[in-house]
Structure formats: structure tokens, C-alpha cells
C-alpha positions as CSV (number, residue, x, y, z in Angstrom):
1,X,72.0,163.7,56.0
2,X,75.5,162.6,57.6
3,X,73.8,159.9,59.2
4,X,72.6,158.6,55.5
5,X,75.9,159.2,54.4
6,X,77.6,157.4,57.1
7,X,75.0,154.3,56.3
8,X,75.8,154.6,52.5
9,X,79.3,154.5,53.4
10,X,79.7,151.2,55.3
11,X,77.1,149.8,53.0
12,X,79.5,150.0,50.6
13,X,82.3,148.9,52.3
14,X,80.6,145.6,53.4
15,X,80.1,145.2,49.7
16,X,83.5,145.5,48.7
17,X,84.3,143.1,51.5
18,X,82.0,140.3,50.2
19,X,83.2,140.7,47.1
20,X,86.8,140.3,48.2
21,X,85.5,137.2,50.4
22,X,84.3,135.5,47.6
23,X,87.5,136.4,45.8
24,X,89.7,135.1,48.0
25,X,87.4,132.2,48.7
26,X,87.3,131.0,45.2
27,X,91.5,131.2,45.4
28,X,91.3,128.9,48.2
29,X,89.1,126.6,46.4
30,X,91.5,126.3,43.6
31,X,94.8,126.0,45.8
32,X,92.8,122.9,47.5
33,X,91.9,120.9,44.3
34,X,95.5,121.7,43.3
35,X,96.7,120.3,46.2
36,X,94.1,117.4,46.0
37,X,96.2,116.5,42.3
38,X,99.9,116.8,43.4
39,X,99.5,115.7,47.3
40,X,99.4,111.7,46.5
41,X,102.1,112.4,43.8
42,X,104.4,113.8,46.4
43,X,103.2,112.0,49.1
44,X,104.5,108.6,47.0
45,X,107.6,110.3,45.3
46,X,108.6,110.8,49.1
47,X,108.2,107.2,50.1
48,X,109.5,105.4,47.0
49,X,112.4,108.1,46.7
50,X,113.7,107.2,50.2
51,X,116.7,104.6,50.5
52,X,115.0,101.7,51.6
53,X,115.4,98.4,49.6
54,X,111.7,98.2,48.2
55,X,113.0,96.0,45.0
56,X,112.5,98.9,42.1
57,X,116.0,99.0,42.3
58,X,116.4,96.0,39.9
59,X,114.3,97.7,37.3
60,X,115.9,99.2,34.2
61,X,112.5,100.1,32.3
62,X,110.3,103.4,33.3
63,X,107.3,101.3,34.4
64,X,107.7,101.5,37.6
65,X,108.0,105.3,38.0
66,X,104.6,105.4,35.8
67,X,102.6,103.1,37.3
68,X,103.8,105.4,40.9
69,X,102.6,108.8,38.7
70,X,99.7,106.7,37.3
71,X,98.1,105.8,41.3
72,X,99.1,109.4,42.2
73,X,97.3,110.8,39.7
74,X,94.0,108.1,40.0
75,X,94.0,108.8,44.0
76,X,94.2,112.6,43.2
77,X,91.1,112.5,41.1
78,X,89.3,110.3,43.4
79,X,90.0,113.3,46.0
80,X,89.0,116.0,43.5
81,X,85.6,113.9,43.1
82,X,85.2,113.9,46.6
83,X,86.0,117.5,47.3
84,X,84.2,118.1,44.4
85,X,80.5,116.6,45.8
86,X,80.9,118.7,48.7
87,X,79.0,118.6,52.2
88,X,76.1,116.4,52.3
């Protein structure tokens, strides 16, 4: 009988422990497509925010920051798509 418990026991525990895998697994999944979204928004923000002379100085209307927001957003989706497909 204390064997059968014992089994019983760490059946159950490897049970919980999947289930907290696939938990934790799932939050991991979301962080990355997340990521995937903002990482080419910061990633330009960071180079067109630097003090270099790139010639958006000159600009007084918000189209330039858009269009920036506008590709960031476009190659985040592209990367979501990709992530999204998975391993072939």
C-alpha cells in the first residue's frame, strides 16, 4: 500500500508540474510576440532619437515620427507572422 501511495503521490506531482510548464510556457509565448511588436519600435526610436544629423531636424510636421511608428509597427507584424508559422 505505501508503495501505491508513494506512486499516486509523484503521479500527482508530475501533473501539477506539467500543468505549471504549460503555464509558464504560454507566458513566455506571450512576452515573445510582445516583444516581437515593440522591439523594431524601440530599436528605431533609439537610432533616430540619437544626435546625429540625419535631416528630420528640418521638419516641423509629425510625419516623420509616424511614418518611424508606422515601419516599426509593419516590421513587428511581419515578425509576429513569422513567429507565428512556427518551426517547419
Amino acid at each position: 500500500d505505501a508503495k501505491n501511495a508513494l506512486d499516486y503521490v509523484v503521479a500527482r506531482q508530475a501533473e501539477e508540474q506539467a500543468r505549471v510548464s504549460a503555464r509558464i510556457e504560454m507566458s513566455s509565448h506571450r512576452l515573445n510576440l510582445l516583444i516581437a511588436y515593440f522591439f523594431p519600435i524601440a530599436t528605431l526610436s533609439a537610432i533616430f532619437g540619437s544626435n546625429f544629423q540625419h535631416g528630420y531636424e528640418q521638419y516641423q510636421t509629425p510625419w516623420p515620427f509616424w511614418i518611424m511608428v508606422s515601419m516599426g509597427l509593419a516590421l513587428g507584424f511581419v515578425i509576429h507572422i513569422f513567429l507565428k508559422r512556427g518551426p517547419r
